[in-house]
C-alpha positions in Angstrom: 0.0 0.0 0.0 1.2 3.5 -0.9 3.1 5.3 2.8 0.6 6.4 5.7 2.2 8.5 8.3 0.0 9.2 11.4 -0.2 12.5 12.0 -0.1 14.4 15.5 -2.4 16.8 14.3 -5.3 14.8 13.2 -4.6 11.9 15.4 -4.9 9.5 12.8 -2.8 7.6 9.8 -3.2 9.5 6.9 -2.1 8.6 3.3 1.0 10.6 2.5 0.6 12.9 -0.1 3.1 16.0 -0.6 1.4 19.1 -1.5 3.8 20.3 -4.8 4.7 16.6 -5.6 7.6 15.1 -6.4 9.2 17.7 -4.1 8.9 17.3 -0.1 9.7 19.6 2.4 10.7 18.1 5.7 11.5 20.0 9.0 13.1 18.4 12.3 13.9 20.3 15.5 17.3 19.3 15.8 19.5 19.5 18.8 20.3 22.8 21.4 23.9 22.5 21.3 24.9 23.5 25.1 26.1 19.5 25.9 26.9 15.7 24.4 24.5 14.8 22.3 22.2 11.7 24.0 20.4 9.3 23.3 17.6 11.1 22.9 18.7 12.8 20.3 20.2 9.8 18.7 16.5 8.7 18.9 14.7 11.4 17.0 18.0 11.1 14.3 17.2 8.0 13.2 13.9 8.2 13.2 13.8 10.9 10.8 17.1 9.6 9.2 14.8 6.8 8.1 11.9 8.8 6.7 14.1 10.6 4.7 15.7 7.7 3.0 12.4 6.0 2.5 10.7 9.1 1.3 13.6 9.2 -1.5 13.9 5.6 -2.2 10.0 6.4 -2.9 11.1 9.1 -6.1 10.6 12.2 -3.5 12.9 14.7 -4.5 13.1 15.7 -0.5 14.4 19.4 0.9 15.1 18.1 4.7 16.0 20.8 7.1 17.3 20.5 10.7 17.9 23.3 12.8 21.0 24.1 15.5 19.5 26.2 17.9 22.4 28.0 19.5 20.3 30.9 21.4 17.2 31.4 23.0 16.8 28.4 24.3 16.0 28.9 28.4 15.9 26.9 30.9 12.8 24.7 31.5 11.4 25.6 28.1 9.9 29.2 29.7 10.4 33.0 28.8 12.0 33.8 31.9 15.7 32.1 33.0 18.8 32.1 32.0 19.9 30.9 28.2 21.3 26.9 28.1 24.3 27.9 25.9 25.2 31.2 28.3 25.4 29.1 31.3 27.3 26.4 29.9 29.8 29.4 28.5 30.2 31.1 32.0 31.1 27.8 33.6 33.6 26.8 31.3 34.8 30.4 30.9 33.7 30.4 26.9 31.9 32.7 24.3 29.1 31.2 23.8 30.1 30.6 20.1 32.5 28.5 21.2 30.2 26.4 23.4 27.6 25.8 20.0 30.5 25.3 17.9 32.2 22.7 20.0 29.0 20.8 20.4 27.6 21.6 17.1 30.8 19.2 16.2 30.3 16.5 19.0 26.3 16.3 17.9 28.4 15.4 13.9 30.4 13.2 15.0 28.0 11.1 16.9 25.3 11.2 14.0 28.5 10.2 11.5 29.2 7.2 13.7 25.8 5.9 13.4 25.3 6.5 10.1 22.8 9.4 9.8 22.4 11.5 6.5 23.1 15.3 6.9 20.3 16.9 6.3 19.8 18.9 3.2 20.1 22.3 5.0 21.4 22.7 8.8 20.4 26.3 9.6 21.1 27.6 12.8 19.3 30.5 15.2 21.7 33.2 15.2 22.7 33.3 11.2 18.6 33.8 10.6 18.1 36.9 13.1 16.5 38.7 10.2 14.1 36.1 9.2 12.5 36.0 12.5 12.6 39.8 13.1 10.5 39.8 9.7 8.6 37.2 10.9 7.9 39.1 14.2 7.1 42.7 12.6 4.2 41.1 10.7 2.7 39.1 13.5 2.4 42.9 15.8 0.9 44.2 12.0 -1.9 41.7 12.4 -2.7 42.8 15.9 -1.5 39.6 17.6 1.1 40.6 19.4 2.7 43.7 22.0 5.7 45.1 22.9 6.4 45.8 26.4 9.6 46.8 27.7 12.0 46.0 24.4 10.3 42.5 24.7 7.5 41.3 22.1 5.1 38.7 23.0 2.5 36.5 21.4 -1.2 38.1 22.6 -3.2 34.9 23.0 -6.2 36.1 24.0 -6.6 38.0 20.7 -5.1 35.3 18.6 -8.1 33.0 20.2 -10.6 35.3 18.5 -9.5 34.2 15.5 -8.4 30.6 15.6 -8.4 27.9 18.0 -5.7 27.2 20.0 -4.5 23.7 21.4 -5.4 21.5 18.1 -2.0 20.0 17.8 -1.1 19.3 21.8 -4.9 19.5 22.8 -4.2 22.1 25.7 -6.7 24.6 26.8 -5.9 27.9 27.9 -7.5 27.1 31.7 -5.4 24.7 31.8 -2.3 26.5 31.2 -4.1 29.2 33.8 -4.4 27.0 36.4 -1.4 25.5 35.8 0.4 28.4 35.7 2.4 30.3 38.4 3.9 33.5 39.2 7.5 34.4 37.7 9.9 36.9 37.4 8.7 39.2 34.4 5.4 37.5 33.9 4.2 41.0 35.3 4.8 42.5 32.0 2.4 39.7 30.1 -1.3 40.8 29.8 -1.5 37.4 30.8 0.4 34.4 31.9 0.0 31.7 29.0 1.3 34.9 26.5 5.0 33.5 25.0 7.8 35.9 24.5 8.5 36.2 20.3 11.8 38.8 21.8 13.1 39.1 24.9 14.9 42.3 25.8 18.6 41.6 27.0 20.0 43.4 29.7 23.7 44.8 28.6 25.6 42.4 30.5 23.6 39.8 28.0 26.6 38.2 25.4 24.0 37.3 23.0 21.9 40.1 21.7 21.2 41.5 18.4 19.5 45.1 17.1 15.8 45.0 16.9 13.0 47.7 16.0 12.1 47.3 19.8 15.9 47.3 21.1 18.7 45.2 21.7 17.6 41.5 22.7 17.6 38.0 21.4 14.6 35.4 19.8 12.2 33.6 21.6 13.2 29.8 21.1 9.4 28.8 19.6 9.7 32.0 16.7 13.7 30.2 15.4 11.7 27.2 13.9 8.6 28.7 12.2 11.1 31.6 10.5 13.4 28.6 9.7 10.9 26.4 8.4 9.1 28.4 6.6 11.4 31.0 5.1 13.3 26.8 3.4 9.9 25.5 2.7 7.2 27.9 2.5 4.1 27.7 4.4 2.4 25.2 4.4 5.2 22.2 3.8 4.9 18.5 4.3 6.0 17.0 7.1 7.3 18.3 11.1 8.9 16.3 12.6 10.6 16.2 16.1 9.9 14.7 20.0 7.0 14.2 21.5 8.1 16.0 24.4 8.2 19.1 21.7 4.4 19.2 21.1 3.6 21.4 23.9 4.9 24.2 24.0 7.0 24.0 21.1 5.1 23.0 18.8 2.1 24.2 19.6 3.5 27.3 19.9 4.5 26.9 16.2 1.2 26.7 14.6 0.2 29.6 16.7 2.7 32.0 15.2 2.3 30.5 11.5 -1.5 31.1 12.0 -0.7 34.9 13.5 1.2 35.9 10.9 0.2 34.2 7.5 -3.4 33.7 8.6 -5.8 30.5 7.7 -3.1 30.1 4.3 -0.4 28.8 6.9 -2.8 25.8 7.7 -0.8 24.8 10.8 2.5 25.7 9.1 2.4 21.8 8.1 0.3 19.2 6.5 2.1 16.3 8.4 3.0 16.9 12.3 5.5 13.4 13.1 6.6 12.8 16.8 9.3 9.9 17.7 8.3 8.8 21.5 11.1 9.0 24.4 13.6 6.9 25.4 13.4 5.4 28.7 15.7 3.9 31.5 14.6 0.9 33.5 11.2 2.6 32.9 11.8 6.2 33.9 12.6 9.2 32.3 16.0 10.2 31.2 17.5 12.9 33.7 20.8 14.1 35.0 19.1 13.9 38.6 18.5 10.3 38.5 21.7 8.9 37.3 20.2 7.5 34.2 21.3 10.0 31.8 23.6 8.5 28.8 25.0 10.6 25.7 25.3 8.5 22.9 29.5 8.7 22.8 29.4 6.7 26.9 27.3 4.0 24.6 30.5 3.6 22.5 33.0 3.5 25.2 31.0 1.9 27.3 32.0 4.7 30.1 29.2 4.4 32.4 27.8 2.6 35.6 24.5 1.6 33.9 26.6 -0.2 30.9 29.0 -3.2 31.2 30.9 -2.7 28.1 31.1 -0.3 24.7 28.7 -1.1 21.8 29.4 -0.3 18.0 27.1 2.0 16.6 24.7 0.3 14.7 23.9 -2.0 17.7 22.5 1.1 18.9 20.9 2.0 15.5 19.2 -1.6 15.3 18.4 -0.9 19.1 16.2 2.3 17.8 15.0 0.6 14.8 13.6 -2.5 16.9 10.7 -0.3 18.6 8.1 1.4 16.5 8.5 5.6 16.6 5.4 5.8 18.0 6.2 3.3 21.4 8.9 4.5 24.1 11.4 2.9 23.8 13.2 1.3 27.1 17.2 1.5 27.1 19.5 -1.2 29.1 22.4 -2.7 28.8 20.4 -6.2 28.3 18.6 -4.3 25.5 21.8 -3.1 23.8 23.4 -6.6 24.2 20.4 -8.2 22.4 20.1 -5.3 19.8 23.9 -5.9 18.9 23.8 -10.1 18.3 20.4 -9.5 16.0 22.6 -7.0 14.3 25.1 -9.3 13.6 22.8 -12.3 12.9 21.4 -9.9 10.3 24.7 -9.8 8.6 25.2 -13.5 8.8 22.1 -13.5 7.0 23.2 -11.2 3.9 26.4 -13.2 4.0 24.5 -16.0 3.6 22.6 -14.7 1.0 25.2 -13.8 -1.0 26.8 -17.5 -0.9 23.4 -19.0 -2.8 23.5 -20.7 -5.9 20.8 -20.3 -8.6 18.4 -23.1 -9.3 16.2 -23.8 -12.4 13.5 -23.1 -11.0 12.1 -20.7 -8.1 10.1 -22.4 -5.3 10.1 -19.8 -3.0 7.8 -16.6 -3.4 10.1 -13.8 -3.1 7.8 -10.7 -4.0 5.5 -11.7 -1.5 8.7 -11.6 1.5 9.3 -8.2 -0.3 6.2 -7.1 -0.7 5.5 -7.8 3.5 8.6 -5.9 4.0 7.4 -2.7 2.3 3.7 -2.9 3.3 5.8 -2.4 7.3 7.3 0.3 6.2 4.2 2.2 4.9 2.7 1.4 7.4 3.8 4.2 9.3 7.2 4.0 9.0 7.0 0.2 11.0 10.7 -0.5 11.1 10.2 -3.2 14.0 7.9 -4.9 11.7 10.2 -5.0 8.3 13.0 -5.8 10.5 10.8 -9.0 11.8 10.6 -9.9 8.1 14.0 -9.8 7.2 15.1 -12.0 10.5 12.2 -14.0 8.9 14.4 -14.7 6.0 16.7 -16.6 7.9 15.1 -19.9 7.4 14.7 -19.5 4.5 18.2 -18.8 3.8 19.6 -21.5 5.1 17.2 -23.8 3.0 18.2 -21.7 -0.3 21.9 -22.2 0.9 21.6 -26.2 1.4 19.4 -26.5 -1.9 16.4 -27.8 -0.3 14.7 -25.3 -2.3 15.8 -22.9 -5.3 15.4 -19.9 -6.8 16.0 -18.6 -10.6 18.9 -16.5 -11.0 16.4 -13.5 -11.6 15.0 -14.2 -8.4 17.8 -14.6 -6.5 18.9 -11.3 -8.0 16.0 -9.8 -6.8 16.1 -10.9 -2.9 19.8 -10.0 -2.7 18.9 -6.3 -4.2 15.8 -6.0 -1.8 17.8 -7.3 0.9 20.4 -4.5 0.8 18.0 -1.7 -0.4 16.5 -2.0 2.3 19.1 -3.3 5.2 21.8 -0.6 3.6 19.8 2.1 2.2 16.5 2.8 3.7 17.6 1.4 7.6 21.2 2.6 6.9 22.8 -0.6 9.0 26.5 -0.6 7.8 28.0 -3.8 6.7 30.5 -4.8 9.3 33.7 -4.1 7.5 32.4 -0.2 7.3 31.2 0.0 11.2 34.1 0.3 13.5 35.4 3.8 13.1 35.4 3.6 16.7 38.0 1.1 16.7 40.2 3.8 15.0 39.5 5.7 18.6 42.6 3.8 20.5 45.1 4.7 17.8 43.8 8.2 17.1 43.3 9.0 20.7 47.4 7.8 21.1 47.8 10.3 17.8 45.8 13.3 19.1 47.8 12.8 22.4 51.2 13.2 20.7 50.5 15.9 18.2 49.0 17.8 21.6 52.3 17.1 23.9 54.2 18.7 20.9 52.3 21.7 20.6 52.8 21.9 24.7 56.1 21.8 24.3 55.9 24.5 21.1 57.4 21.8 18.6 54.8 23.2 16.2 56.4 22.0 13.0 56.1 18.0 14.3 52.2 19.4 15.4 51.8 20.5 12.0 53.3 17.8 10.1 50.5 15.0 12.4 48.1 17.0 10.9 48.9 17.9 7.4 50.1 14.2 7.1 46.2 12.8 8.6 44.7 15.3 6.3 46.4 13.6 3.5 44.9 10.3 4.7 41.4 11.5 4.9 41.5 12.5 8.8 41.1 15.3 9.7 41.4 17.1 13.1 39.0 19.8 15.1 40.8 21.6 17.7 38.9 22.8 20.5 39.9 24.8 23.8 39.7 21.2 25.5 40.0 18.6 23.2 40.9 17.5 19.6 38.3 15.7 18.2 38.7 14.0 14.4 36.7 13.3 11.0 36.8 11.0 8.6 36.2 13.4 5.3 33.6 12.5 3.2 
């Protein structure tokens, strides 16, 4: 059956269509680059890693953008509070720039190790100041918005006159009311549930920029929709992201699309895609209870809840294994398990490849691929496909020993559906091409000496490790604290 995504929005599966077919427009929140990248982010990667390389296996001609937000992001998601990329600047003594450029760079390396795509266009916050200004200025034309104090905020009472509010996340306004509580500069909203669009920095503020209402920086919800929309237009296809991003993000989204393009935005997207959470023992990922894991301590191994490094696309199979929809439950059992299926998958393609033709075919390989497929359009059911394809096993083994055959043209055709879709659509490396985290040891023993010779201001031996790696494909990223390294592309 053609692909049926279930939306957020309509709370249903709905039959993929793009509106300016063959071209797709596809926006994910991508990370807020103030720490390691975890495995929540890993999550949401792969996810949408996946869509993306089914969508163009389909014939989409797909725009994907992820953003870097590098400002504006506060603390606990509210108006008030101090910015997640300041804080983690004052305590290691760093511009800020340095903080989203360092991290921008860990967040790479991680998605390079397990094998995500770069996304078509990776805008960040601060390089699209204009954009949301713009964006801004025409939302306080159409009445649905006030300044106070150099800060602009969303008026929701008036937007409320004039569309609903709550239809992606369901939320009420009396329930953000009661909810709701007292903080410092809420005074200044005409009410509580209003979000900041600009926030007014105080001098001492490193991040600011020049504004028709004063020096300040962007609310965190306005960065996406002026993103989004200024790479796809409004309305695109699909937005995609967390479900912990629904409300307020999200929601908050729509609700600036809708104030400043009116009923033509029609929710800013068509499709609204949320990946669940990952889990620990059953609770919630936090720094406060221990549990919390960035995706490089999964490699290494470096951490109490783990009893050994895992390659990366045991941890990609581990994602794959659980539908986007379900939470998905993280252990060190789990990763154990994730990483013998994957290499029981390869014994499988390995064993594939070993077949002889027969004369004749008694085994129905376009229904196996057709099962395969029908998973994945079924709203992107990887745990399902990948249950066909261990399904194979048996198979293989009986194709292998002769007990049945297949034409060559058959056999042809299961070895080309079995990497399609192993290789390109899942994006599991074949073993030989994994374990560029085996090269860690010797370039961590590298990195080491080329930094000792810079210590001791033997620059020319410094530059030679690095010229010579560069010639070799490797390259080096010195930070204030660390050398981290590349393959190039």
């Amino acid at each position: 059956m053609p692909l049926h995504l279930y939306n957020t929005l309509t709370r249903r599966k709905e039959l993929f269509e793009p509106l300016r077919p063959p071209y797709v427009g596809m926006y994910v929140c991508g990370p807020t680059v103030y720490g390691d990248p975890h495995l929540g982010h890993a999550r949401a990667a792969v996810v949408f890693d996946v869509l993306y390389r089914y969508l163009t296996y389909l014939g989409y001609k797909v725009r994907y953008v992820r953003n870097i937000t590098d400002v504006g992001h506060l603390e606990g998601d509210a108006d008030e509070g101090e910015d997640k990329i300041l804080k983690k600047a004052r305590l290691e003594k760093l511009e800020p720039i340095e903080v989203a450029q360092y991290y921008t760079a860990r967040y790479h390396q991680a998605m390079d190790a397990l094998h995500v795509k770069r996304p078509s266009i990776e805008p960040t916050a601060t390089a699209h100041i204009p954009q949301q200004i713009a964006m801004i200025e025409r939302i306080l034309q159409n009445g649905f918005a006030y300044v106070v104090n150099g800060s602009v905020y969303l008026d929701l009472e008036a937007y409320r006159k004039a569309y609903p509010y709550g239809v992606l996340s369901g939320r009420q306004v009396e329930e953000l009311l009661a909810g709701s509580r007292e903080l410092e500069g809420q005074q200044e909203k005409r009410h509580p549930y209003d979000f900041a669009l600009w926030k007014r920095a105080e001098p001492t503020h490193l991040m600011q920029w020049d504004s028709p209402w004063g020096r300040g920086f962007p609310g965190w919800h306005i960065e996406c929709s002026a993103m989004s929309i200024h790479y796809l237009g409004v309305p695109f296809d699909i937005h995609g992201g967390g479900m912990d991003l629904v409300f307020p993000h999200h929601e908050a989204e729509i609700t600036q699309a809708h104030a400043c393009f009116g009923t033509e935005a029609q929710h800013q997207a068509r499709f609204w895609v949320h990946n669940n959470l990952v889990t620990i023992g059953g609770q919630k990922m936090s720094k406060s209870l221990g549990n919390f894991i960035t995706i490089e301590e999964v490699f290494t191994g470096r951490h109490a809840l783990l009893s050994r490094g895992y390659p990366p696309m045991a941890l990609r199979l581990l994602i794959l294994q659980a539908h986007y929809r379900s939470p998905l439950d993280f252990s060190d059992e789990a990763l154990q398990a994730a990483h013998k299926a994957y290499l029981r998958l390869l014994q499988i393609g390995e064993l594939l490849g070993r077949i002889q033709p027969g004369g004749i075919s008694e085994w129905d390989v376009a229904s196996w691929e057709a099962s395969v497929f029908a998973a994945l359009d079924d709203d992107l059911n990887t745990a399902q496909a990948l249950a066909q394809l261990f399904s194979l096993h048996d198979e293989a083994v009986r194709l292998y020993k002769r007990e049945v055959t297949l034409r060559g043209e058959d056999l042809e055709r299961l070895r080309r559906t079995w990497k399609v879709v192993v290789e390109d659509i899942l994006g599991l490396l074949p073993l030989k091409a994994v374990e560029k985290s085996r090269w860690d040891a010797v370039m961590s023993l590298i990195i080491t000496l080329r930094r000792k010779a810079r210590a001791e201001k033997n620059y020319a031996l410094a530059d030679f490790i690095r010229d010579e790696l560069a010639k070799a494909g490797i390259r080096l990223l010195d930070f204030p604290h660390e050398t981290l390294w590349e393959l190039e592309a």
